[in-house]
C-alpha positions as CSV (number, residue, x, y, z in Angstrom):
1,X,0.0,0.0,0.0
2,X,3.1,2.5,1.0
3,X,4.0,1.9,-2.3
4,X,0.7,2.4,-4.5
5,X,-0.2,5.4,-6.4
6,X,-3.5,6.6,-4.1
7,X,-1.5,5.6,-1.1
8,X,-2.4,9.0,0.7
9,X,-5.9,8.4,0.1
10,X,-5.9,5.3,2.7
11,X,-4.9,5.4,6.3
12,X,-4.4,2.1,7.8
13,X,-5.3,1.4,11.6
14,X,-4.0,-2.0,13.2
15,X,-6.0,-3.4,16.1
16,X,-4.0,-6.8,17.0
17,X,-5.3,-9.8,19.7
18,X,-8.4,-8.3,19.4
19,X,-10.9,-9.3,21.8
20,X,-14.6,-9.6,22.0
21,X,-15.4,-6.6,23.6
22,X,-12.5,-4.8,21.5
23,X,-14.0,-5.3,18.0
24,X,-17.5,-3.4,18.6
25,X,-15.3,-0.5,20.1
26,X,-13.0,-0.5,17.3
27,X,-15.9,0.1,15.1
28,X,-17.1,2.9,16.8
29,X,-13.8,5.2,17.3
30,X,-12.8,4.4,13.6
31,X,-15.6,4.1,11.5
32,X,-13.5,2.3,8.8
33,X,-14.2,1.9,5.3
34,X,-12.7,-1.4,5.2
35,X,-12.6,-4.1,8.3
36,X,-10.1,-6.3,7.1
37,X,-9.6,-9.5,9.7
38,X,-6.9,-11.5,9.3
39,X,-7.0,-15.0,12.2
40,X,-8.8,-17.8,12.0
41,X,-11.8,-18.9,10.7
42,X,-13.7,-22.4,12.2
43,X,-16.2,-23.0,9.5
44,X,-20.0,-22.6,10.5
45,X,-19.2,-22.0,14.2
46,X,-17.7,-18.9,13.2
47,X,-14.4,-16.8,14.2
48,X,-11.8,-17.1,16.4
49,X,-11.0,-14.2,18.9
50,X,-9.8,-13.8,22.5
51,X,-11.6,-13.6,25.8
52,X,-10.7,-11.7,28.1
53,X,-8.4,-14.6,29.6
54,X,-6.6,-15.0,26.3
55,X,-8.1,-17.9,25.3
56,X,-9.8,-18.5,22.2
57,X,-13.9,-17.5,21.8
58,X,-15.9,-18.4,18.8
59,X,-17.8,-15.4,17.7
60,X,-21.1,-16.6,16.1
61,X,-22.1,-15.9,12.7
62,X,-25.2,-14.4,13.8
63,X,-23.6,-11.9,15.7
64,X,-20.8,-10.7,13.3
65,X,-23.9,-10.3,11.1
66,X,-26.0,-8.1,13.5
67,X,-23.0,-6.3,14.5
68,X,-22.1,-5.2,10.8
69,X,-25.9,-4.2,10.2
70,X,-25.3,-1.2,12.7
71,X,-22.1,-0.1,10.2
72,X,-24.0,-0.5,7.1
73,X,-23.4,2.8,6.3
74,X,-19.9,3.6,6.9
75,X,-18.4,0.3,5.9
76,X,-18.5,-0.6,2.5
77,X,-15.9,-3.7,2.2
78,X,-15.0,-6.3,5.0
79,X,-12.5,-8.8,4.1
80,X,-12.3,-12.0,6.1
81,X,-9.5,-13.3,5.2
82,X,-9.4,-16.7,7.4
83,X,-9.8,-20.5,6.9
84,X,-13.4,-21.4,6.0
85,X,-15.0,-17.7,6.5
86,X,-17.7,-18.1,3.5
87,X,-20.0,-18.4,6.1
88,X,-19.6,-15.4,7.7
89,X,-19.4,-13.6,4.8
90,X,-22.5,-14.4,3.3
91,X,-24.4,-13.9,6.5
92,X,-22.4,-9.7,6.1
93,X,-23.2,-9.3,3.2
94,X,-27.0,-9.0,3.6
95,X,-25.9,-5.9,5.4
96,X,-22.4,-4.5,3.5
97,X,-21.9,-3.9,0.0
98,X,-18.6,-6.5,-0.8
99,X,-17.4,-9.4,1.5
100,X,-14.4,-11.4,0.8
101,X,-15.0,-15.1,2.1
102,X,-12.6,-17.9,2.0
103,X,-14.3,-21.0,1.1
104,X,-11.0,-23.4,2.2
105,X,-8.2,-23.5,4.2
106,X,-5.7,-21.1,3.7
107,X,-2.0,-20.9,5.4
108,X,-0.6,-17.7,6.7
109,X,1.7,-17.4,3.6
110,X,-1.2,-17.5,0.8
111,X,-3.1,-14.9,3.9
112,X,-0.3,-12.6,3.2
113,X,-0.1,-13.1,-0.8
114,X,-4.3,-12.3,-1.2
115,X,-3.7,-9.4,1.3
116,X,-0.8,-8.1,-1.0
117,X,-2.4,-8.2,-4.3
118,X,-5.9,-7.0,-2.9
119,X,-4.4,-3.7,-1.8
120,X,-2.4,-3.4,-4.7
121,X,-5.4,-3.4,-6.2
122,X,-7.1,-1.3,-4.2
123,X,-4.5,1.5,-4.2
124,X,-4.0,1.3,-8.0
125,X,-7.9,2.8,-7.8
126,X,-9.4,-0.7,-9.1
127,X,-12.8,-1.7,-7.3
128,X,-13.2,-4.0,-5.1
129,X,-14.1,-7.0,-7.2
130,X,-11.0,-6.1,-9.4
131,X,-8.7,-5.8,-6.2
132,X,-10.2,-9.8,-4.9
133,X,-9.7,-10.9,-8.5
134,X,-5.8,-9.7,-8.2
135,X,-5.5,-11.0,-4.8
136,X,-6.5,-14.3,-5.9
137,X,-4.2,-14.2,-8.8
138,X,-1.2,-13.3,-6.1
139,X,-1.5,-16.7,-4.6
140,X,-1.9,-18.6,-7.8
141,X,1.1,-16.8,-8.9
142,X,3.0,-17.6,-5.6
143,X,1.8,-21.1,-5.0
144,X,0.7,-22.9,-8.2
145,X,-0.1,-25.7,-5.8
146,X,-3.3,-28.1,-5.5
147,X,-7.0,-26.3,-3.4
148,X,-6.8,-27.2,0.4
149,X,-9.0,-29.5,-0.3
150,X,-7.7,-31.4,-3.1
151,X,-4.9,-31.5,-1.1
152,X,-6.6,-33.3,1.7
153,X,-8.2,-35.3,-0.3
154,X,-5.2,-36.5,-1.8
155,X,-3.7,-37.4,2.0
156,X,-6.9,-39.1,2.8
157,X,-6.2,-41.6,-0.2
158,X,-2.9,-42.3,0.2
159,X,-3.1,-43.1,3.9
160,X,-6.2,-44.8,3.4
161,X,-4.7,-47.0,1.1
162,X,-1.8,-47.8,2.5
163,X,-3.1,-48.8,5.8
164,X,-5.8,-50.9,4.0
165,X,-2.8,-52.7,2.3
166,X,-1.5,-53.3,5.5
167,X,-4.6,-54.7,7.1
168,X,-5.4,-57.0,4.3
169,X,-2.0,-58.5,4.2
170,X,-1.3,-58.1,7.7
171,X,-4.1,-60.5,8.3
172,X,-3.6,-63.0,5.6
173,X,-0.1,-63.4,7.0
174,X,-1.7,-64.3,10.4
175,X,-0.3,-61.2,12.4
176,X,-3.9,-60.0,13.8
177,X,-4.9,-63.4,14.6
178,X,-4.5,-63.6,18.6
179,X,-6.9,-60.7,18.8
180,X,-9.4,-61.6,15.9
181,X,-9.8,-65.1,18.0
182,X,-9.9,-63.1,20.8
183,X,-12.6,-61.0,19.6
184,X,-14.4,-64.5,18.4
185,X,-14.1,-65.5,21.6
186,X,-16.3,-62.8,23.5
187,X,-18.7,-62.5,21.0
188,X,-19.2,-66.0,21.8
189,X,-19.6,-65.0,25.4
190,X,-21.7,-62.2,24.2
191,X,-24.0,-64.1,22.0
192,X,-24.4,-67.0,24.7
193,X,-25.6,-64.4,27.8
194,X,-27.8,-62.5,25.7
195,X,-29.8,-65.5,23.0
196,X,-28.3,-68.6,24.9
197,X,-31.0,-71.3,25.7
198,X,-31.4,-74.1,27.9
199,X,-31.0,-76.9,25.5
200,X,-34.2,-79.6,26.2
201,X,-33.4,-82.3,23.6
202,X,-30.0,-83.4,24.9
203,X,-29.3,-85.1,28.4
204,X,-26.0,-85.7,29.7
205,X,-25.4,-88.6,31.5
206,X,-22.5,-87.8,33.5
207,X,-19.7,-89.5,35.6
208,X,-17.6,-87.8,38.0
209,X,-14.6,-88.1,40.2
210,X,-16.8,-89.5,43.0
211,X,-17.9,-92.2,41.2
212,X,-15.3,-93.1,39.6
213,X,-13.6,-93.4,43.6
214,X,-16.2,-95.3,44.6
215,X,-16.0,-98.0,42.2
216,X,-12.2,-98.2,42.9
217,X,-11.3,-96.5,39.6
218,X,-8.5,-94.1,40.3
219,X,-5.5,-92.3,38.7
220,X,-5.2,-92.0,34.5
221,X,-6.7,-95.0,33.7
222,X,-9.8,-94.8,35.6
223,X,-12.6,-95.8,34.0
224,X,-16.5,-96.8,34.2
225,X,-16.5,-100.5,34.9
226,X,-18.1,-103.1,32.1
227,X,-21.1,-104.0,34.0
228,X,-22.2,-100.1,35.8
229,X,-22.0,-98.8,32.2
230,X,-24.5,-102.0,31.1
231,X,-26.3,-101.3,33.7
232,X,-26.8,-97.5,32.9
233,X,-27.2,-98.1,29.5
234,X,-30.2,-100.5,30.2
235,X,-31.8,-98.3,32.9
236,X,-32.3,-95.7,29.4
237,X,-33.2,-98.1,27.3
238,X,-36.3,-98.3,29.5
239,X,-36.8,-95.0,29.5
240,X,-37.1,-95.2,25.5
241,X,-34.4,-91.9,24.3
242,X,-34.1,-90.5,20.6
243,X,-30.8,-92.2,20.7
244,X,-27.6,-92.9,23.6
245,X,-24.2,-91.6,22.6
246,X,-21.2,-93.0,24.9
247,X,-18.3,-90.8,24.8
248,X,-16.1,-93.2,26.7
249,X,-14.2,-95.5,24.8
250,X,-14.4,-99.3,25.2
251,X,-11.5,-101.1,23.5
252,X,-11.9,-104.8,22.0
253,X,-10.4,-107.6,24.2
254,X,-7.6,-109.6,22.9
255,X,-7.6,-112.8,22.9
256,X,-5.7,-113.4,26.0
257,X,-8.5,-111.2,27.8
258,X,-11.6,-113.1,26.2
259,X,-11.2,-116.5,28.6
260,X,-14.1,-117.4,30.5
261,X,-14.2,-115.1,33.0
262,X,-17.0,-113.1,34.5
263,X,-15.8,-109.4,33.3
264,X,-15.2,-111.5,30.2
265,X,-18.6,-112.4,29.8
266,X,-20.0,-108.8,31.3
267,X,-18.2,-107.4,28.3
268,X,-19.5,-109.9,25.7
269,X,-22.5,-108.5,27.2
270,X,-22.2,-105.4,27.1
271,X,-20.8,-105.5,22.8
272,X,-24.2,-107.1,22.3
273,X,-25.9,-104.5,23.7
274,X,-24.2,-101.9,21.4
275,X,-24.2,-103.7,18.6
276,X,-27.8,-104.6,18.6
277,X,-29.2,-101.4,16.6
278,X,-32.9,-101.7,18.3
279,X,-31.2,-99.9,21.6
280,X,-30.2,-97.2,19.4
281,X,-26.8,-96.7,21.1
282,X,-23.8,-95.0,19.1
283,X,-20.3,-95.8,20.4
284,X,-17.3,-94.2,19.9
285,X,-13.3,-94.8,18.8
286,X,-10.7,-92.3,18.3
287,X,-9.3,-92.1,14.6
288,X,-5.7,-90.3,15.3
289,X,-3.6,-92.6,17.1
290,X,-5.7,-95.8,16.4
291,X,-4.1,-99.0,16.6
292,X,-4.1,-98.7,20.2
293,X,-6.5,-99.7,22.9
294,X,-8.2,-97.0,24.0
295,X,-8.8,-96.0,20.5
296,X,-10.4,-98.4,18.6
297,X,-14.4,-98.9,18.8
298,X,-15.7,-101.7,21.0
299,X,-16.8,-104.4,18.0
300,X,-15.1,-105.1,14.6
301,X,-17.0,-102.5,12.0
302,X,-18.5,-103.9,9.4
303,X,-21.7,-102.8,6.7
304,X,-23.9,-103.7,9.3
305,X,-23.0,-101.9,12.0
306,X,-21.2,-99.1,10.9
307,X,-24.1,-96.5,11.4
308,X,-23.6,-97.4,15.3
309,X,-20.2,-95.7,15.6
310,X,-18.5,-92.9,15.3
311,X,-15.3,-91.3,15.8
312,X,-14.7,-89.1,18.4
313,X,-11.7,-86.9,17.4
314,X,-12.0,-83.3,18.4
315,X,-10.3,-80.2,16.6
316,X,-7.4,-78.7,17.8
317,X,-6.2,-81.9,19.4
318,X,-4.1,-80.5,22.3
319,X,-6.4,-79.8,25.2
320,X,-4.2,-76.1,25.5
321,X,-5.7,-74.7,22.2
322,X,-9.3,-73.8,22.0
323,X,-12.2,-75.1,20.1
324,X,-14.0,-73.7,17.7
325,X,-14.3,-76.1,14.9
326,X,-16.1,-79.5,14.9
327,X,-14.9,-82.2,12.7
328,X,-18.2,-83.9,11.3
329,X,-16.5,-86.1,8.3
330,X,-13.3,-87.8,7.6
331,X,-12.1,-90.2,5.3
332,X,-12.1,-93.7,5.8
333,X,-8.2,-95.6,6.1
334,X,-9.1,-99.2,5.9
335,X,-6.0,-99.6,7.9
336,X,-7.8,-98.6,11.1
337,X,-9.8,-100.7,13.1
338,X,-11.4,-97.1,13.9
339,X,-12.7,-96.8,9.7
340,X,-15.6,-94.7,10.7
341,X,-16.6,-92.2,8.3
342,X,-18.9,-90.2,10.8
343,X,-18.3,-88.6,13.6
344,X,-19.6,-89.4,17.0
345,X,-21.5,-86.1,17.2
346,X,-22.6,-86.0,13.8
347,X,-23.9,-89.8,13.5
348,X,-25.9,-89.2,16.9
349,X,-27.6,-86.0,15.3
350,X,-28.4,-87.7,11.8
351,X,-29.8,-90.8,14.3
352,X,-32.0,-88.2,16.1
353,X,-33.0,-86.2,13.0
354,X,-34.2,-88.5,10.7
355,X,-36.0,-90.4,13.8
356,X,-37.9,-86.4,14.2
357,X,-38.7,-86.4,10.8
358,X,-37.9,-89.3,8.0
359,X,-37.9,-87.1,5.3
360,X,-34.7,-85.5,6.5
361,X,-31.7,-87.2,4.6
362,X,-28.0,-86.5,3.7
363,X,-27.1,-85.6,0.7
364,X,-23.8,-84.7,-0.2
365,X,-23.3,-83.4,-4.0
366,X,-21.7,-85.3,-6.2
367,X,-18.0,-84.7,-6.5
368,X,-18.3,-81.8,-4.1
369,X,-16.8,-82.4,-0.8
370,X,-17.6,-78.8,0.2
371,X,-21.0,-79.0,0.9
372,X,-23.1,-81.2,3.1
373,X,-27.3,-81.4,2.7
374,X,-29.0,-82.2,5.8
375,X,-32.8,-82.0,4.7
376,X,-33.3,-78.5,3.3
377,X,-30.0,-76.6,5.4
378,X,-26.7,-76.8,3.9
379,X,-23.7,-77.1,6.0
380,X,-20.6,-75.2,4.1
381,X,-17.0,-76.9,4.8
382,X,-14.6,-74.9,5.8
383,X,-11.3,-74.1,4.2
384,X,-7.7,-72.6,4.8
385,X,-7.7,-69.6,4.9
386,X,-10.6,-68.8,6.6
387,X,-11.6,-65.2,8.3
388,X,-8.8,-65.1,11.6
389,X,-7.6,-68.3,10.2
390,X,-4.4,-67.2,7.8
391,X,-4.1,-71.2,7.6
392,X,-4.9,-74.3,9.6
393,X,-5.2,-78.0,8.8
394,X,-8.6,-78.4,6.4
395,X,-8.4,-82.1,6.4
396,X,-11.8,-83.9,6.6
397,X,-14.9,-82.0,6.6
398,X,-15.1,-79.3,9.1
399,X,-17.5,-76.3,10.2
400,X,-17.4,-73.6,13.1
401,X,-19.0,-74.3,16.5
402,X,-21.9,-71.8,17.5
403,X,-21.9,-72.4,21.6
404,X,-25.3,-71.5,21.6
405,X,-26.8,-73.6,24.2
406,X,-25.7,-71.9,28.2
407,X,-26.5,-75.4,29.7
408,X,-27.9,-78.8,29.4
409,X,-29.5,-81.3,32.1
410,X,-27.0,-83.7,33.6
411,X,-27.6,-86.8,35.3
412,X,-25.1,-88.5,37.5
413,X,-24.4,-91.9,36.8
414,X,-24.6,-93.2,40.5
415,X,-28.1,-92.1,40.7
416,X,-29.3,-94.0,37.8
417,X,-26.9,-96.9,39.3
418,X,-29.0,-96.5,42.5
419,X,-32.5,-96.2,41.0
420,X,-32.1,-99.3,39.2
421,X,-35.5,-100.7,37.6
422,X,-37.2,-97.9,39.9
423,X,-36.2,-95.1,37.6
424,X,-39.0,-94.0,36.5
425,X,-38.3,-90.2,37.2
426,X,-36.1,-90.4,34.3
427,X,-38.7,-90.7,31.7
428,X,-39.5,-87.3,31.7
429,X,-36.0,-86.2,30.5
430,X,-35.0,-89.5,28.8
431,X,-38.0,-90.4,26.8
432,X,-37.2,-89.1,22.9
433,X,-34.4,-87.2,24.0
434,X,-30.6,-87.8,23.0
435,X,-28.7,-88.8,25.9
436,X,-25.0,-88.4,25.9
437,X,-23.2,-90.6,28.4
438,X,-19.3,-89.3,29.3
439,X,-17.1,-87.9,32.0
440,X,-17.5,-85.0,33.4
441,X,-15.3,-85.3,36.6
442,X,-13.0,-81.7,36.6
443,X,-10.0,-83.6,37.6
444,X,-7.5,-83.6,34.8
445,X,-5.9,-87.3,36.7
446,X,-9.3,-88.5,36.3
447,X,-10.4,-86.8,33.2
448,X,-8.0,-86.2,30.1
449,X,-10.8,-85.1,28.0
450,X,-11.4,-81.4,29.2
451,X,-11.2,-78.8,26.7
452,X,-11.0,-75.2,26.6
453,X,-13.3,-74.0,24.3
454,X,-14.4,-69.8,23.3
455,X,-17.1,-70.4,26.9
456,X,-14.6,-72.1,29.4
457,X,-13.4,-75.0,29.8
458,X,-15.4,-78.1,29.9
459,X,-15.7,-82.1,29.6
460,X,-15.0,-83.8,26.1
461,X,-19.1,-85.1,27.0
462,X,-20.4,-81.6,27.4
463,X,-18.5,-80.2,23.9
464,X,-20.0,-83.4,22.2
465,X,-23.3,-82.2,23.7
466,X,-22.5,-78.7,21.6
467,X,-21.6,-80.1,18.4
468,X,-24.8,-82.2,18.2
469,X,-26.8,-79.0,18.8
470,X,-24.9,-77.5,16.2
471,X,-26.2,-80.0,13.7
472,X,-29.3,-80.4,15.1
473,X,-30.5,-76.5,15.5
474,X,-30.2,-75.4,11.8
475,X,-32.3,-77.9,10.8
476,X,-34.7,-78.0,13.4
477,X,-35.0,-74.3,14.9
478,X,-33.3,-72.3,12.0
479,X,-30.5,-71.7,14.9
480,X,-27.3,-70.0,12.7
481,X,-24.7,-71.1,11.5
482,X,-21.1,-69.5,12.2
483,X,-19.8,-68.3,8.7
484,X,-17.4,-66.5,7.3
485,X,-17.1,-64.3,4.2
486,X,-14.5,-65.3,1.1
487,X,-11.1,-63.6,1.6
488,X,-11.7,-61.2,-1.2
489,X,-14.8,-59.9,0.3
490,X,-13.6,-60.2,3.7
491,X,-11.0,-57.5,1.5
492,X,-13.3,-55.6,0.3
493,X,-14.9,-54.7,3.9
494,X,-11.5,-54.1,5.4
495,X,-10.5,-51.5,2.8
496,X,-14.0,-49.8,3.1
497,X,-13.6,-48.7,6.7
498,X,-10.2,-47.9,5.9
499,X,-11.6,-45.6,3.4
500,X,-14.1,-45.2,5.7
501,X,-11.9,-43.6,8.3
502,X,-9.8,-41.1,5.6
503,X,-13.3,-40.2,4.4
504,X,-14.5,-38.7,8.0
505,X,-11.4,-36.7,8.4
506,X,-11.4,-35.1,5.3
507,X,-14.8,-34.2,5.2
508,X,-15.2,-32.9,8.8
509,X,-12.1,-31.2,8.5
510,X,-10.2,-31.7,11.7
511,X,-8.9,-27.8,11.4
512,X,-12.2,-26.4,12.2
513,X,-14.0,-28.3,14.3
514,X,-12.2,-29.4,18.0
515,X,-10.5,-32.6,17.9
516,X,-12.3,-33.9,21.2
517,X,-15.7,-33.7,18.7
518,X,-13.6,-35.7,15.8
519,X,-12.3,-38.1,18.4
520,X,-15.8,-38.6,19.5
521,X,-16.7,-39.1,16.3
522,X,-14.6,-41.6,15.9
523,X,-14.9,-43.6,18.3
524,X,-18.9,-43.8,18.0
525,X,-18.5,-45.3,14.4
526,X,-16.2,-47.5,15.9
527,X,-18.5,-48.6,18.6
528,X,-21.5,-49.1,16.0
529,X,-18.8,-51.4,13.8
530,X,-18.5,-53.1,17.2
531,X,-21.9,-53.4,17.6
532,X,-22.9,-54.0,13.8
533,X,-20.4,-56.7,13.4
534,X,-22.0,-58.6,16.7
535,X,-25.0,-58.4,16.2
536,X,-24.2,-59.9,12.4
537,X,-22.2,-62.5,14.2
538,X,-25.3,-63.3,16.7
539,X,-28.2,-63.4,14.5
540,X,-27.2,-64.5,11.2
541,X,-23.8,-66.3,12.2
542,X,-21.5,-64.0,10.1
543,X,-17.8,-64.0,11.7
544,X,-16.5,-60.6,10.6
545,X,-13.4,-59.2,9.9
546,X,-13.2,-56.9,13.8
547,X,-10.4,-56.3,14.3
548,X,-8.9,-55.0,11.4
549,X,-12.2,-53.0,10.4
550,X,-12.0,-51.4,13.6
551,X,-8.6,-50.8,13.7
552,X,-8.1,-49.9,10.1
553,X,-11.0,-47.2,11.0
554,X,-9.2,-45.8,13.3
555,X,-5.4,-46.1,12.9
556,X,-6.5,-44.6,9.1
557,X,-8.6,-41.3,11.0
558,X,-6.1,-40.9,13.2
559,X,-3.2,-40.8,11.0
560,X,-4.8,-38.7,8.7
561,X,-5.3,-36.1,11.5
562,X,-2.1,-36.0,13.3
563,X,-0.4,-35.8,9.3
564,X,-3.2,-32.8,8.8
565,X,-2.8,-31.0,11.8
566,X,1.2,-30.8,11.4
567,X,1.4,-29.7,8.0
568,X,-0.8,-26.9,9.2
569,X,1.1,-26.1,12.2
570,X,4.3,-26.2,9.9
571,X,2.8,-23.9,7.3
572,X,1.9,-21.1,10.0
């Protein structure tokens, strides 16, 4: 301006850290022409001033309005020249002749280069269109650079992007995997306190450490004696069940044990009982590690009696791993006295189901192993990889475990011992029911088969009890099934929050609004993803990609911000 040709025409008066109560007064003792403010601007809230403290005070754009209207007269161009001031100077210019807004963020350097050629302007005698035309050319001449917003823009993609890259592969490499099985796990929890039942169709028969003491049974090898489990099993026979599972295994006898002896002939006994298929009993052998005793089935399998076995093997096999899947199918190795095609769980649901409703058959398609019909629902096998899975042994046909049952009815073993023919009290929960007979002592000297599962720990009789509901609710009461998307589309949702999260910082703009709002924000959508993915995960079964959705959200927002917020502290 010193240097322009009407310079003596203009007189310039500074007013700096203006305050509220300062820019009112400054009006009235100057009664300028032009009110040029130079700070900063925070979008529709409205400008940033000083209190009285020397902190910062949004002045409304309401106010600034009605405090122009009293000035209509004497001022005749007000330039705001701060971050996101269109607001403002639309809502002035009902009341002053020419406003100059800014409509995007702005550094203090392009401030300073639009100030510069707008007074050039002004004091070359051009108007006051002419001198914001000029002003605007200033910075274009200065900075040939890419609109604020543009700019952002571009940030938001490039971060997005590459943390989406990250969480895609990150995950298929198996590094979020403790905490997206971690997450599995207490939706599990979740999903069982808030829709679990009390299942009514399965019985437990169970024997614990007491009996086993006082039949003398003690130590590893303890085990329900020949003649109390024939016993047992022909107490429920007279109750008349669906069908009796035994998860206990009963080796065959060689031929030095088979002599004439009276636990001899209690066993011969007790093989006829399971092998005649009008007492509806399933047994059980152990495929992995067959060959010896305790794992091969109680009767040499043959065509005829093949439907009243099954195998027992449980996924993961160490008791220190948790599980989740249930192994329904394997292949049969003629090799093994244990050739059982079916699993224990699965044969005693197919027993039950088709005894409920004959129609119900399995069919499995022809030369696809992936898929197994079980009257009109359709049980998908699952393969490697598989949602938090980055890889794991596929062998045999496997699907997820839905623990959606909180507890089923056990009945000790020494009580139906000591009813004998007298237990009658029994038909209630016996009589077309499935009744699983197993240990369920806590003592891992008197029980090796405890598990930990996503719910707690508990007996290998109790997670048998699970798996059959899991084959038996989706067919009978439409219970779901746990899921998972294909890896591309579990992709495709991991990169959209990523996106997700860029796209909330760049169009809330985390300059002009406070960042306790944004990180609010933030955290809601997170919460809803939370939310959104459990309830998906509860009612229809779907096991979501979490963990990197939520954390892709907000690593990617957060990022974004911090990356934002420095390149504008840098730039002022």
């Amino acid at each position: 301006m010193k240097r322009s040709r009407l310079r003596e025409e203009f007189e310039i008066v500074t007013q700096l850290a203006l305050r509220t109560g300062d820019i009112q007064r400054a009006l009235l003792d100057e009664q300028p022409a032009i009110v040029h403010f130079a700070g900063q601007g925070a979008g529709a809230n409205g400008l940033i001033v000083e209190d009285k403290d020397g902190k910062a005070k949004l002045v409304s754009t309401q106010a600034l309005a009605r405090l122009f209207k009293f000035f209509k007269d004497e001022v005749e161009c007000v330039v705001l020249n701060a971050c996101y001031s269109e607001e403002q100077a639309e809502a002035i210019r009902e009341h002053i002749g020419y406003v100059v807004g800014v409509d995007d963020e702005i550094t203090n350097r392009q401030a300073i280069q639009f100030a510069t050629g707008f007074y050039d302007a002004l004091g070359a005698g051009r108007s006051y269109e002419d001198a914001s035309e000029m002003g605007r050319i200033a910075v274009e001449l200065a900075e040939p650079l890419l609109s604020e917003k543009k700019r952002r823009l571009r940030l938001a993609v490039i971060v997005s992007t590459v943390l989406s890259t990250f969480m895609v592969a990150g995950r298929s490499w198996g590094l979020l995997s403790v905490f997206e099985f971690a997450a599995y796990d207490f939706y599990m929890q979740l999903s069982l306190r808030a829709f679990g039942t009390r299942e009514q169709r399965i019985v437990i028969v169970g024997i614990n450490d007491e009996d086993l003491s006082s039949w003398g049974q003690t130590g590893i090898d303890a085990n329900i004696p020949d003649e109390k489990l024939l016993t047992v099993l022909k107490t429920l026979g007279n109750s008349q069940p669906a069908v009796v599972g035994i998860d206990i295994f009963r080796e065959l006898k060689s031929q030095e044990d088979s002599q004439s002896s009276d636990s001899s002939e209690i066993f011969q006994d007790l093989v006829k009982h399971l092998e005649n298929p009008t007492n509806k009993v399933i047994s059980t052998c152990h495929m992995v590690g067959s060959g010896t005793a305790k794992s091969d089935p109680p009767f040499k399998i043959n065509s005829e009696n093949a439907d009243l076995v099954g195998f027992s093997d449980v996924i993961p096999k160490s008791s220190e791993l948790i599980a989740r899947r249930q192994l329904i199918k394997m292949s049969k190795d003629p090799s093994l006295n244990c050739n059982i095609g079916n699993s224990l769980n699965y044969r005693i649901a197919l027993t039950y189901l088709q005894q409920q409703e004959p129609s119900i058959k399995e069919k499995i398609p022809e030369n696809d192993y992936t898929r197994i019909n079980v009257g009109s629902v359709t049980f998908d096998r699952i393969l490697s990889p598989m949602a938090g899975y980055s890889e794991f042994d596929d062998d045999g046909f496997q699907i997820l475990i839905n623990y959606h049952i909180q507890d089923f009815e056990i009945i000790e073993a020494s009580k139906i011992l000591a009813a004998g023919n007298n237990a009658n009290s029994l038909d209630e929960l016996v009589k077309d029911n499935i009744v699983l007979v197993g240990y369920t002592g806590e003592s891992d000297i008197s029980n090796t088969d405890i598990h930990n599962t996503p719910v707690g720990k508990m007996a290998g009789v109790k997670l048998q009890a699970h798996m059959v509901q899991n084959i038996i609710g989706p067919v009978l009461d439409k219970q779901p099934m746990i899921r998972a998307l294909e890896p591309i589309m579990d992709g495709i949702l991991i990169i959209f929050w990523c996106f997700g999260g860029g796209s909330l910082i760049w169009i809330t703009n985390s300059r002009t609004k406070s960042y306790k709002n944004i990180f609010i924000q933030v955290l809601t959508i997170d919460m809803c993803i939370f939310l959104g993915y459990w309830l998906a995960f509860s009612l229809a079964g779907w096991w979501l990609p979490l963990v990197p959705s939520m954390l892709g959200f907000l690593s990617t927002a957060g990022i974004i911000m911090a990356i934002d917020t420095y390149q504008f502290q840098k730039e002022n």
